[in-house]
C-alpha positions as CSV (number, residue, x, y, z in Angstrom):
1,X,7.2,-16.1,16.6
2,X,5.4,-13.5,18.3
3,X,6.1,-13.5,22.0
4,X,2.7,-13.4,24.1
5,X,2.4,-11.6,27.3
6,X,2.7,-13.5,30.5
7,X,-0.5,-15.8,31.7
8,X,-1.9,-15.9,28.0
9,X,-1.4,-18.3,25.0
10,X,-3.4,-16.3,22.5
11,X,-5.6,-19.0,22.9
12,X,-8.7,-16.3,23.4
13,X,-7.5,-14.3,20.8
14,X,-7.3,-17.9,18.5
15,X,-11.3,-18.2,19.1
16,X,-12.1,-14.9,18.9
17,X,-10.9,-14.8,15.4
18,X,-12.7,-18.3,14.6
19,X,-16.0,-16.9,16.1
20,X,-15.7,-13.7,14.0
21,X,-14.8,-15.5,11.0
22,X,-17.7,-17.9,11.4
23,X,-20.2,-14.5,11.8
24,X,-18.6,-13.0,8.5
25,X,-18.4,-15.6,6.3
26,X,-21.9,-16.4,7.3
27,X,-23.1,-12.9,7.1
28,X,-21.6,-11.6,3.3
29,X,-22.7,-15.2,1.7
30,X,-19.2,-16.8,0.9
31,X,-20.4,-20.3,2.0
32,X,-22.9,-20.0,-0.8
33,X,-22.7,-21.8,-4.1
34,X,-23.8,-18.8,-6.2
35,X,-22.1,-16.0,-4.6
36,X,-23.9,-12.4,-4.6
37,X,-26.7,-14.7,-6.8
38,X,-23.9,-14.8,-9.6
39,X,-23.0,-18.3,-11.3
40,X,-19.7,-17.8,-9.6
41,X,-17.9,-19.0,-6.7
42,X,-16.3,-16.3,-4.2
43,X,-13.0,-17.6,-5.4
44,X,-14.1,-17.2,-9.2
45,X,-15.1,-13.9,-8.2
46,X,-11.8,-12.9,-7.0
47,X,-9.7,-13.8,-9.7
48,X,-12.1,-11.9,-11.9
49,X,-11.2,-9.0,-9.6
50,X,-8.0,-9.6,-9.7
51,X,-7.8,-9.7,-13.2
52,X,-9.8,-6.2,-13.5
53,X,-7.5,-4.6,-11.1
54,X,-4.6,-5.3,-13.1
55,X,-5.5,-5.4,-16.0
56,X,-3.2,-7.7,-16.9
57,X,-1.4,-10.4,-15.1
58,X,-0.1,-13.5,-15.6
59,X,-1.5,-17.9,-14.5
60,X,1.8,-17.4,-12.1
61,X,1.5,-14.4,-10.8
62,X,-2.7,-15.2,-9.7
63,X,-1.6,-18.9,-8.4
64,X,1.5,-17.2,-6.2
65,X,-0.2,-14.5,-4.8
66,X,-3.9,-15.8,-4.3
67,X,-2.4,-19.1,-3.3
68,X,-4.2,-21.3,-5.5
69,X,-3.6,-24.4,-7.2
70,X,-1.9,-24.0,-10.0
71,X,-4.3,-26.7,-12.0
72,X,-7.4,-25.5,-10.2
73,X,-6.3,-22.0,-11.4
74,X,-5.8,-23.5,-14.8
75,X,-9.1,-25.3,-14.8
76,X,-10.8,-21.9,-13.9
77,X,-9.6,-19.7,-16.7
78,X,-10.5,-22.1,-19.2
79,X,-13.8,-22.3,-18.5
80,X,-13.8,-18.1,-18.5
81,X,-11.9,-18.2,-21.6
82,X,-14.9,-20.6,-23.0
83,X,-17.1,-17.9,-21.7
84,X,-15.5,-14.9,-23.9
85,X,-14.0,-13.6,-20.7
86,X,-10.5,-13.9,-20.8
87,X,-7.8,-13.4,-23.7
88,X,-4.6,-15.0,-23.4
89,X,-1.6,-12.3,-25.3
90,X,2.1,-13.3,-25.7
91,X,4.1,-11.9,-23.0
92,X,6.7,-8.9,-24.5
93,X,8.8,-9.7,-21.8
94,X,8.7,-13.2,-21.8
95,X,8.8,-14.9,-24.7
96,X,7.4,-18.0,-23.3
97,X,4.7,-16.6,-21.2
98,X,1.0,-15.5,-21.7
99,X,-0.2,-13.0,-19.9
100,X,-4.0,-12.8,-19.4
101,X,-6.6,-10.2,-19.5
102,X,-10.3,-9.4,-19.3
103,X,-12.6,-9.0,-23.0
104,X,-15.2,-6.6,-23.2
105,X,-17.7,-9.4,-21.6
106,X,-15.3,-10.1,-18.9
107,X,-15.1,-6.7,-17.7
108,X,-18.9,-6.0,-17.6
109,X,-18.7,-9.5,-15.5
110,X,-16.3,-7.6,-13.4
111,X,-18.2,-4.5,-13.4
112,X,-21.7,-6.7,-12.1
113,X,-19.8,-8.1,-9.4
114,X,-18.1,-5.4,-7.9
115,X,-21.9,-3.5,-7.7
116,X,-23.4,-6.4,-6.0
117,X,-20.1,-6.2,-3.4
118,X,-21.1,-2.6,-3.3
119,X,-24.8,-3.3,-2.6
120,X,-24.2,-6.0,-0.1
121,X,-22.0,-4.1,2.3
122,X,-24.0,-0.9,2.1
123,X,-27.6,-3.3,3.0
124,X,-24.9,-4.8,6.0
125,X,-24.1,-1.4,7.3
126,X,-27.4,0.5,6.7
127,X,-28.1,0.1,10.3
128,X,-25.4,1.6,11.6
129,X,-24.9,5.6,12.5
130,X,-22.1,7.3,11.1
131,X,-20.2,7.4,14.6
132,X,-20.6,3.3,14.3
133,X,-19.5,3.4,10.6
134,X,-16.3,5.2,11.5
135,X,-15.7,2.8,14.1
136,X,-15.9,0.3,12.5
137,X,-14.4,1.3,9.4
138,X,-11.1,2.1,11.7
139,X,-11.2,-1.6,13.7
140,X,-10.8,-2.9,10.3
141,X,-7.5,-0.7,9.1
142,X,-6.5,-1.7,12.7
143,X,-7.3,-5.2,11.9
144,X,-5.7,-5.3,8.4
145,X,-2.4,-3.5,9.8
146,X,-2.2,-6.0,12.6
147,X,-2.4,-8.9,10.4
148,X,-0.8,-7.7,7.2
149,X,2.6,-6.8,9.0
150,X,4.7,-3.5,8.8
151,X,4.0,-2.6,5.0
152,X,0.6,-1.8,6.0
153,X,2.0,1.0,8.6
154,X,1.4,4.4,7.5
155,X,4.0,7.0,8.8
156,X,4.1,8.3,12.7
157,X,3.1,12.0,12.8
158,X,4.1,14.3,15.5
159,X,1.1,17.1,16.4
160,X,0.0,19.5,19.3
161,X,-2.2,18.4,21.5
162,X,-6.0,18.3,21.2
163,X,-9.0,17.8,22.8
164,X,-9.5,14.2,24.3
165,X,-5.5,13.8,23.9
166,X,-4.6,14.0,28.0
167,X,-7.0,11.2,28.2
168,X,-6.1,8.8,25.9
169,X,-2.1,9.5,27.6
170,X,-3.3,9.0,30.9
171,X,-4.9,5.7,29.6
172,X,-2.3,4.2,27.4
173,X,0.5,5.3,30.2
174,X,-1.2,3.9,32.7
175,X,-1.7,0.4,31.3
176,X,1.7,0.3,29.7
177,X,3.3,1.1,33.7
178,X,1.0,-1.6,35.1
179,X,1.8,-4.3,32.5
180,X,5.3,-3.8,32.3
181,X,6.5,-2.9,35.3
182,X,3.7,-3.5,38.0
183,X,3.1,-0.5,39.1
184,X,-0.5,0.5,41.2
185,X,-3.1,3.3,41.0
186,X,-0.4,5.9,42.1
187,X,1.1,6.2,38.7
188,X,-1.9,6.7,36.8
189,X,-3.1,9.7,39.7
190,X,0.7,11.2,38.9
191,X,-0.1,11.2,35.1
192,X,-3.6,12.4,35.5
193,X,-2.4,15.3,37.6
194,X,0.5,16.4,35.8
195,X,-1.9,16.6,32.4
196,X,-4.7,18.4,34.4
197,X,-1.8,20.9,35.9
198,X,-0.3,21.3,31.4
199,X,-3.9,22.3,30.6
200,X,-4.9,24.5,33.6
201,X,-1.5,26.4,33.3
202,X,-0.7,26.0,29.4
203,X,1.4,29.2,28.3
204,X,1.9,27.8,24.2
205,X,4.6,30.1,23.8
206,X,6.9,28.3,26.5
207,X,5.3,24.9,26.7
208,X,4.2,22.7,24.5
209,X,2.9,18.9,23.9
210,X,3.9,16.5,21.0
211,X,1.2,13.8,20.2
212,X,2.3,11.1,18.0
213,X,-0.3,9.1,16.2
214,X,-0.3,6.5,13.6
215,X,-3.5,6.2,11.5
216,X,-5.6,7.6,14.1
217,X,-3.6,5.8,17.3
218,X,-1.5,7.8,20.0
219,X,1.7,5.4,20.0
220,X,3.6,8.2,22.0
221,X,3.8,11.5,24.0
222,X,5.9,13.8,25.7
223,X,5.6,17.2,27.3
224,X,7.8,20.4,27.8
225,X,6.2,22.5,30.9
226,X,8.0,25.8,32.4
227,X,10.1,25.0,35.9
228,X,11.6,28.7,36.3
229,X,11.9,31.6,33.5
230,X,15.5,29.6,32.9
231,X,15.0,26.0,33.5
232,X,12.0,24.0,31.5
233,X,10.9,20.4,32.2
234,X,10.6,17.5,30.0
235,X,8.0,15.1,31.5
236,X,5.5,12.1,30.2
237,X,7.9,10.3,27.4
238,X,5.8,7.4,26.5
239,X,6.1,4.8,23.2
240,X,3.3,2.2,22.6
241,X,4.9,-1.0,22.2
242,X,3.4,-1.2,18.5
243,X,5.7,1.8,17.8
244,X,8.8,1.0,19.3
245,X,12.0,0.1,17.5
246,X,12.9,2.8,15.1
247,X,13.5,5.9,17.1
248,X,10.7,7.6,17.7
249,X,11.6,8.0,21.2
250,X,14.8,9.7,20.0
251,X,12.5,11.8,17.7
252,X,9.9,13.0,20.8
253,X,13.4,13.8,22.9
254,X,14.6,16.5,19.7
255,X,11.8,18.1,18.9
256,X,11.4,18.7,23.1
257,X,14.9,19.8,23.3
258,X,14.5,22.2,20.4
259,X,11.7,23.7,21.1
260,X,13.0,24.4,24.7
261,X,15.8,26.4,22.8
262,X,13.8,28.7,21.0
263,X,11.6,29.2,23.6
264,X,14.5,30.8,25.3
265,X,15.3,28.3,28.5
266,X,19.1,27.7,29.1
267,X,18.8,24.2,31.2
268,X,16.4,21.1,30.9
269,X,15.5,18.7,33.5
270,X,13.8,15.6,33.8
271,X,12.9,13.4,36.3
272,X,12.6,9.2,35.7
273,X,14.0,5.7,37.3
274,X,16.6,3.5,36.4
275,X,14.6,1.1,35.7
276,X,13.6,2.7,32.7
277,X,16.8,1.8,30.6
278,X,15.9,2.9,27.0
279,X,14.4,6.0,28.3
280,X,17.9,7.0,29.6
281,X,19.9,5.9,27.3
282,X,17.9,8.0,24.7
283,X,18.6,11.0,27.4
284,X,22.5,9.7,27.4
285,X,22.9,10.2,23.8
286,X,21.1,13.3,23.6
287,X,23.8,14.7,26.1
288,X,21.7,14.9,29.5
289,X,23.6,14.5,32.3
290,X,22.6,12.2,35.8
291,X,22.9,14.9,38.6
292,X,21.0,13.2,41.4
293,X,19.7,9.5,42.2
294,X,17.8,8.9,45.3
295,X,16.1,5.8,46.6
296,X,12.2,5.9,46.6
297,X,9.2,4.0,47.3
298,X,6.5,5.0,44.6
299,X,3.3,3.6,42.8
300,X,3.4,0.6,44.8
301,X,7.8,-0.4,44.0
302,X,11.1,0.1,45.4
303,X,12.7,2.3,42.8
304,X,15.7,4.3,42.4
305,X,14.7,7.9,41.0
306,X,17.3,9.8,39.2
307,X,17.1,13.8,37.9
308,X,19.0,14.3,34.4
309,X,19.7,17.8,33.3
310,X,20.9,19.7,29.8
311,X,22.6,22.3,29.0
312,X,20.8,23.8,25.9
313,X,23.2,26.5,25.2
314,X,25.1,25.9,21.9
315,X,23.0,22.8,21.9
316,X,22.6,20.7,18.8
317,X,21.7,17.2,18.0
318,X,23.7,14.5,17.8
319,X,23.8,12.2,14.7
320,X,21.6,9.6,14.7
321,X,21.4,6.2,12.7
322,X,19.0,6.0,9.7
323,X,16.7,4.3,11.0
324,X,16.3,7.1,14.0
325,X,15.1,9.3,10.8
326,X,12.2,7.9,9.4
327,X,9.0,9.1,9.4
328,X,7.5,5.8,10.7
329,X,10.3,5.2,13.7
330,X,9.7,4.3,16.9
331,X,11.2,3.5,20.3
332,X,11.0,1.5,23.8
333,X,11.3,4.9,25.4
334,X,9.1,5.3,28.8
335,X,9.7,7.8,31.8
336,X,6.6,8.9,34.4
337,X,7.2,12.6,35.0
């Protein structure tokens, strides 16, 4: 069960889903008898799809994974099979099965179908630019990974920065720090300031910013600024709560500590709350040490601010757990500056 956020059911989200389906459905023809002005149902069509795709399949296989009924399945490909549009071989591997494949006719059925699809959604989208096509080709990845689970994730990838980037940070931070944890206005103006101040003052050779993105999302940040000629600051470590759970906050933390090391500093500091458990238990492992904790009153909360510090010389990382090694990790890592 997925947990909804306080004050919400998903009831919204319930009828938003109904509405839209109602518009689609509506829109592309499924609710007609002769779909794309073919003799064939939308569900006939798909299992002539599916049979082009794979060229060859087996009754079982179609009933499991399109969850039909295995007589209404049955019914269907004999009536192709009366058609001259499906053979029916002896499975090699299976001595009992059949498995099933598309005849010259079936295929050119195939072919006519998947033009008409074709020709349908390019007279649906004609009126939209190419920024609108874009957008709305990405809402439906979105869409399709949100529904279709984690094998529909592609791998998180860690960049430089780039224009638009402080804004979409300032934005996701902000609403993460607000929904999570309360906080006002205060936070976002720290955020907004400390990104203005990384730009204005950016010196790439001794500070740097890691972006991490997932098809086209930002899903976590963090930035490594100069303090003194000795001392460099780690600021802004932020994962979405889409990404977290595999390590990516331990990920953003490395490549920060690294790069501080090669660009010659000897100590790195940070500054966060204890409120922000994961955060520092990410800093824990990586061997920061707590030097200071003071009781404040910021972004609109009573909060206990603490100032961790590392030693980068003769540095190196500790061993991490699998999982903290993939390419698609991620954390529930968040500290404000």
């Amino acid at each position: 069960m997925i947990a909804m956020p306080a004050g919400h059911d998903g009831t919204d989200t319930i009828e938003t889903v109904r509405a839209f389906n109602r518009f689609y459905t509506n829109r592309i023809g499924v609710l007609d008898r002769a779909y794309l002005d073919t003799p064939y149902t939308l569900t006939e069509a798909r299992v002539i799809y599916e049979l082009a795709a794979r060229g060859s399949t087996s009754a079982s296989q179609l009933t499991e994974e399109l969850s039909l009924d295995p007589a209404y399945l049955s019914r269907m490909l004999k009536a192709f099979a009366g058609k001259g549009m499906v053979d029916a071989a002896k499975d090699p591997a299976d001595g009992r099965g059949r498995l099933l494949s598309l005849t010259e006719n079936g295929r050119a059925v195939a072919a006519d179908l998947a033009t008409r699809s074709r020709e349908s959604i390019s007279t649906l989208i004609a009126p939209l630019d190419e920024t609108e096509r874009l957008a709305l080709g990405a809402s439906l990845g979105k869409a399709t990974r949100l529904l279709g689970g984690s094998e529909n994730s592609p791998a998180i990838l860690l960049r430089d920065h780039r224009a638009g980037d402080m804004g979409r940070v300032i934005a996701s931070q902000a609403k993460s720090y607000v929904e999570t944890y309360g906080w006002n206005a205060e936070y976002e103006a720290l955020v907004a300031e400390i990104c203005a101040n990384f730009l204005r003052n950016f010196d790439p050779s001794r500070e740097r910013c890691w972006i991490a993105e997932q098809h086209g999302d930002l899903v976590g940040s963090i930035f490594l600024v100069k303090g003194s000629d000795s001392t460099a600051k780690l600021r802004l470590l932020h994962v979405d709560a889409a990404a977290r759970g595999h390590g990516l906050g331990t990920r953003l933390v490395t490549e920060c500590i690294r790069f501080a090391q090669k660009a010659g500093y000897t100590r790195l500091e940070l500054w966060t709350n204890d409120i922000l458990t994961a955060a520092r238990r990410i800093y824990q492992a990586a061997g920061f040490l707590l030097e200071k904790e003071e009781a404040h009153h910021s972004f609109g909360q009573d909060l206990v601010g603490q100032i961790w510090a590392l030693d980068l010389e003769g540095w190196r990382a500790p061993v991490r757990p699998p999982e903290a090694l993939s390419p698609a990790s991620g954390t529930p890592a968040t500290q404000p500056a």
